[in-house]
N, C-alpha and C positions, 0 to 999 in steps of 0.2 A: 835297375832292379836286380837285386839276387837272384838265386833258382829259389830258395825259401821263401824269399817275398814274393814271387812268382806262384810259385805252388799255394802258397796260401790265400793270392788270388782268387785262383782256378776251383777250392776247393768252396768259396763263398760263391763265385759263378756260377758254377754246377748246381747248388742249392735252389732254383727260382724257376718257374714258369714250370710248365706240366711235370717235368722231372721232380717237383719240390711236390707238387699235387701227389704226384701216385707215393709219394714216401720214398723215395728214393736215397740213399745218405752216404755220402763220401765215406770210405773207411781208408787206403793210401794213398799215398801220390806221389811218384819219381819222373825222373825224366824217361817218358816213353811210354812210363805205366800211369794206369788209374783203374782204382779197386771199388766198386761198389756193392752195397748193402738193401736188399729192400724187407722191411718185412711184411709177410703174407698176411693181409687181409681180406676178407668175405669180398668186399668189391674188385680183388685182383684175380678172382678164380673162372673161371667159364663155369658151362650149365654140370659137368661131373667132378667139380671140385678141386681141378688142376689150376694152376696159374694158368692166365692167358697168353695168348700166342703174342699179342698185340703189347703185354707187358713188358713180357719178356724182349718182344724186339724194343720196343722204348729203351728199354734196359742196355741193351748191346748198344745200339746207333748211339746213345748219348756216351756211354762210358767210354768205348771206340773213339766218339770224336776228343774226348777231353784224353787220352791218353796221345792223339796226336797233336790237340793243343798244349802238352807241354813241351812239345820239340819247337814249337815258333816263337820268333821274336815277340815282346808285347805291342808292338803298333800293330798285328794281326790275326787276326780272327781266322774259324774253321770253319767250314760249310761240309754237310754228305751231300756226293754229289752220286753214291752208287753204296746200295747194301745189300748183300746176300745171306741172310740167314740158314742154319739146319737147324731141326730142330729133332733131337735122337730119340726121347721120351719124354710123357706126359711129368711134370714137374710138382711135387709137391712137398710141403712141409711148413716148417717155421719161415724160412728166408729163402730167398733167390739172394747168390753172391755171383754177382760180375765181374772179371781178371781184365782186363785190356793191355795190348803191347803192340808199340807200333810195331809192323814189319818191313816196311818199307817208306821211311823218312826224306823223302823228295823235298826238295826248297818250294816247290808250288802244291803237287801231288803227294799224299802220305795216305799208306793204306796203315789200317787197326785191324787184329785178330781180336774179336771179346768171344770170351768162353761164360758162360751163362752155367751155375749148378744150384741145384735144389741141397736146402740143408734140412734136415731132420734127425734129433735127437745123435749132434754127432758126427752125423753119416753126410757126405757129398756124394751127389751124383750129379755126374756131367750129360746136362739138359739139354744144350743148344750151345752153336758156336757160328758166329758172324764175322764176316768179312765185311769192315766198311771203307770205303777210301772218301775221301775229305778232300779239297782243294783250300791254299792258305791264300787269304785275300786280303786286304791292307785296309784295317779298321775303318778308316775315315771315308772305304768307299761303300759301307754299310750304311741304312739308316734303319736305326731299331725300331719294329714294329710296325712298318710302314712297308 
C-alpha cells in the first residue's frame, strides 16, 4: 500500500462511530500529522454556550490517535492507552480546528500533541492542547466491537 493509499484509508476510518456522530470531518493528512474540522453546533456547547469540555477532548484523543496512526504499518492498529488534556479558555465560535503531530514515534509506544482552537470570523484561538500516547498493536489481535 502507498502512503496515498494509506492516508486515504485513514481519512474514511476516521469518518464512523462517535467521531462521525459529533461531526467531526478530516480536513489533512501527512505522515505524523492529522488536521481536523468540527462545526459548532447547539448540541456541542455546555449550559453558557461554549463547546464542551468532553468534545473537545473527543476531538484531541481521536485526531491524536489518527496522526499516530499514520506512522504504523497497515497490519496495525492504535489504541489510547494514556491522555492528558489543558484546556487554556472557554472555546467558541463557528468551528473547533484540531492540528495533531506525533512527537514521539516508538515502534510499539507513540505519543500525539493535538492542539485544539476555536474559529470565529477569522480569528483562531488556541483552546486546549493534549497529550495522548497510543500503543501499536497488530490488527488481527483486535476484534471489533466485541
Amino acid at each position: 500500500m502507498t502512503p496515498e493509499e494509506w492516508f486515504a484509508f485513514l481519512r474514511q476510518d476516521f469518518a464512523r462511530g462517535f467521531p462521525a456522530y459529533c461531526g467531526i470531518e478530516v480536513v489533512h493528512v501527512a505522515y505524523g500529522i492529522f488536521e481536523t474540522r468540527l462545526e459548532m453546533r447547539p448540541e456541542h456547547q455546555q449550559q453558557d454556550g461554549f463547546a464542551h469540555a468532553g468534545v473537545m477532548a473527543t476531538m484531541a484523543d481521536h485526531t491524536g490517535g489518527y496522526a499516530a496512526f499514520t506512522i504504523v504499518p497497515p497490519d496495525r492498529r492504535v489504541l489510547t492507552i494514556e491522555f492528558k488534556i489543558n484546556f487554556f479558555k472557554p472555546a467558541a465560535g463557528q468551528y473547533l480546528i484540531c492540528r495533531a503531530r506525533v512527537i514521539n514515534g516508538g515502534r510499539r509506544i507513540i505519543v500525539s500533541e493535538a492542539d485544539v482552537f476555536s474559529l470565529r470570523d477569522d480569528t483562531e484561538k488556541h483552546v486546549a492542547r493534549a497529550i495522548v500516547t497510543l500503543m501499536a498493536v497488530e490488527a488481527d489481535h483486535l476484534q471489533r466491537g466485541r
